[in-house]
Short mmCIF file of the C-alpha atoms (twelve columns), coordinates in Angstrom:
data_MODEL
# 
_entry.id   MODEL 
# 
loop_
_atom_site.group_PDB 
_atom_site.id 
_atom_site.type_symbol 
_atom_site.label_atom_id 
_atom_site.label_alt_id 
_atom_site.label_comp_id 
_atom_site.label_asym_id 
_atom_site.label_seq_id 
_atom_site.Cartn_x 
_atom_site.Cartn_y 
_atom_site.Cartn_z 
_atom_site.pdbx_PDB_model_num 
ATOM 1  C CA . UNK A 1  0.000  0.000   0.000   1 
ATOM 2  C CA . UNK A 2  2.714  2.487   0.744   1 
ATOM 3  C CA . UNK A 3  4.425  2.148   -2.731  1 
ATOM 4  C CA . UNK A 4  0.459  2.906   -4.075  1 
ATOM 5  C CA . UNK A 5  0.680  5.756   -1.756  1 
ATOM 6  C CA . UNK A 6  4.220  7.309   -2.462  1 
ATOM 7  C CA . UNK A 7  3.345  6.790   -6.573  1 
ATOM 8  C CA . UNK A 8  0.737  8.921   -5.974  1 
ATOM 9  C CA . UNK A 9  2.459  11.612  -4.268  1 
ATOM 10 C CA . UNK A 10 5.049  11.725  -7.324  1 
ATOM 11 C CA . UNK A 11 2.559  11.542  -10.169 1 
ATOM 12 C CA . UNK A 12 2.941  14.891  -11.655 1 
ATOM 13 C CA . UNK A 13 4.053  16.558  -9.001  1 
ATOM 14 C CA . UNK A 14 7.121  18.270  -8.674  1 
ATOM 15 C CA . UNK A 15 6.991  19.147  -5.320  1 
ATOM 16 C CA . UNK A 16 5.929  15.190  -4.096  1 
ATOM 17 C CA . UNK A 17 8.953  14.457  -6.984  1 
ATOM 18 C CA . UNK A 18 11.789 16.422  -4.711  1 
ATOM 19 C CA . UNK A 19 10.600 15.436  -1.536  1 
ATOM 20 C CA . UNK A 20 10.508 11.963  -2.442  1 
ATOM 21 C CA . UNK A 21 14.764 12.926  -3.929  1 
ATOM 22 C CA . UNK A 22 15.863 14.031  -0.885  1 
ATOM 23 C CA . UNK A 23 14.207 11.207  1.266   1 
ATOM 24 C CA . UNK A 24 16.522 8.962   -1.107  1 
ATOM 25 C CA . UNK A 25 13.232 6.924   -2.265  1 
ATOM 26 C CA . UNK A 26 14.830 5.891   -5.607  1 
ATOM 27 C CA . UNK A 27 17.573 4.043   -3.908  1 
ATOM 28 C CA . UNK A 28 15.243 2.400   -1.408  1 
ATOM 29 C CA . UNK A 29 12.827 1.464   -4.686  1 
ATOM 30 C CA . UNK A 30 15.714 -0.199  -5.972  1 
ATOM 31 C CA . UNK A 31 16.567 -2.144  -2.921  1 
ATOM 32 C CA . UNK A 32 13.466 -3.665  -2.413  1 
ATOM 33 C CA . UNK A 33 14.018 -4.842  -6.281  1 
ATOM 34 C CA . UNK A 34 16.989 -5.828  -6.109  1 
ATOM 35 C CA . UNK A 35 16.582 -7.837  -2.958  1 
ATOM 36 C CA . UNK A 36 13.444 -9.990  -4.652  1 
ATOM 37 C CA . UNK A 37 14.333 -13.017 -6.729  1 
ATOM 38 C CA . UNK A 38 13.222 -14.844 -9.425  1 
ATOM 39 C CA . UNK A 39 10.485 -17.674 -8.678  1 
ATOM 40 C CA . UNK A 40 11.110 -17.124 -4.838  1 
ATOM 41 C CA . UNK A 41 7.625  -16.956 -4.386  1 
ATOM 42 C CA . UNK A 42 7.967  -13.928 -1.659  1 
ATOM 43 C CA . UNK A 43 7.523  -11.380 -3.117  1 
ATOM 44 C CA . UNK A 44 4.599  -9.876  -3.819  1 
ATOM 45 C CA . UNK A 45 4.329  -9.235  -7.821  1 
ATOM 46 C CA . UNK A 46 1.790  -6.965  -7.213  1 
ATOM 47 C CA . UNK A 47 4.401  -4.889  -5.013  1 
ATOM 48 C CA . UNK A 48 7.334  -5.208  -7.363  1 
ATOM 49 C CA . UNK A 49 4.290  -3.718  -10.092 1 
ATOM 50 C CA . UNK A 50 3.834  -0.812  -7.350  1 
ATOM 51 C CA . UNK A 51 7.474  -0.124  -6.951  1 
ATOM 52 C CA . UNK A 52 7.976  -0.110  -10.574 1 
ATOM 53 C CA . UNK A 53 5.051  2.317   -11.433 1 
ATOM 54 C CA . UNK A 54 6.558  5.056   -8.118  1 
ATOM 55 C CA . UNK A 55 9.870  5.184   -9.942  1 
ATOM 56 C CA . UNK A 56 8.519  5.831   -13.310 1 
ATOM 57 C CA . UNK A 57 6.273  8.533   -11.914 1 
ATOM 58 C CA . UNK A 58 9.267  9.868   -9.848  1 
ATOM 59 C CA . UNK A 59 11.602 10.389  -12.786 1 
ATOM 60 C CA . UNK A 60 9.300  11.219  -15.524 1 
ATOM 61 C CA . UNK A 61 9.345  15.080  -16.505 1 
ATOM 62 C CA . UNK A 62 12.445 15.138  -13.819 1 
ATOM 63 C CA . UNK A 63 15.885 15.401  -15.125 1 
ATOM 64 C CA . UNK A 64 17.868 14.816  -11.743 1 
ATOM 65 C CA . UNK A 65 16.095 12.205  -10.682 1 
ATOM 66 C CA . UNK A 66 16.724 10.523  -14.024 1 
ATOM 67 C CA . UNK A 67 20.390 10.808  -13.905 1 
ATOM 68 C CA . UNK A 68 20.447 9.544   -10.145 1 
ATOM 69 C CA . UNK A 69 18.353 6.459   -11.476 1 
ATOM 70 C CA . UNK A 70 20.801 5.905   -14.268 1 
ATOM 71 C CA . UNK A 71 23.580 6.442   -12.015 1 
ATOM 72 C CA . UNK A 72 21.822 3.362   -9.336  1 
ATOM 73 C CA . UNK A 73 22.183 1.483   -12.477 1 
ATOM 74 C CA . UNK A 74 18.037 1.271   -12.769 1 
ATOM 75 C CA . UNK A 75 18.167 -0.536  -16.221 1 
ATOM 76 C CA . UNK A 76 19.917 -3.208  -14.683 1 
ATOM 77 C CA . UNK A 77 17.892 -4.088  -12.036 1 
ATOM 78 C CA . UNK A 78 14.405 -3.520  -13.850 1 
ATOM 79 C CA . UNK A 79 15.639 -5.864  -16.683 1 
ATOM 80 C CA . UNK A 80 16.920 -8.597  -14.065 1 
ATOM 81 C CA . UNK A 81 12.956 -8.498  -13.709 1 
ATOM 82 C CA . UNK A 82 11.897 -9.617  -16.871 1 
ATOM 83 C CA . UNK A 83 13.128 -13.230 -15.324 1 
ATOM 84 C CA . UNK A 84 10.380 -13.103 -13.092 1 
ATOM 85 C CA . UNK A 85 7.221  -15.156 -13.048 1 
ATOM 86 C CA . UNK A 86 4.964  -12.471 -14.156 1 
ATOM 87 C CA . UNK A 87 6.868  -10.173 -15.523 1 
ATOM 88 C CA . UNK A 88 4.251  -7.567  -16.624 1 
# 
C-alpha cells in the first residue's frame, strides 16, 4: 500500500517528486528490487508492479532524478525483472 501511496504523491508533481529525492526513495525502490528473486515466491508481484510504477512517476518530466536512477544502475535491475514469473 505504501508504494500505491508514495506513486501517488510523485505523479505529476514536482513538489511530491523532490521530496521523495531528498528522502533517497529511488535508492530504497531499488533495494526492495533488487533484494526480490526470481520464482522465490515472496515477493509480492503486485508490489514489485507498485514499486515499478513510483519510480517511473518519480523520474518522468524530472531530469535529476533521471540521472540519479541511471547512475543506481536502474536498467539493470528492472531488466533482471523480466526473469520473473509475471513479468508484466
Amino acid at each position: 500500500m505504501a508504494a500505491f501511496v508514495l506513486a501517488v504523491i510523485v505523479d505529476g508533481h514536482r513538489r511530491g517528486q523532490e521530496a521523495c529525492i531528498e528522502a533517497n526513495l529511488i535508492h530504497v525502490c531499488l533495494k526492495h528490487l533488487q533484494s526480490s528473486t526470481p520464482n522465490d515466491g515472496q515477493t509480492e508481484p503486485l508490489f514489485l508492479q507498485w514499486l515499478c510504477l513510483c519510480l517511473g512517476k518519480l523520474w518522468e518530466d524530472y531530469i535529476d532524478a533521471q540521472i540519479i536512477g541511471l547512475q543506481a544502475d536502474a536498467p539493470a535491475v528492472f531488466s533482471s525483472l523480466l526473469a520473473e514469473p509475471q513479468p508484466e
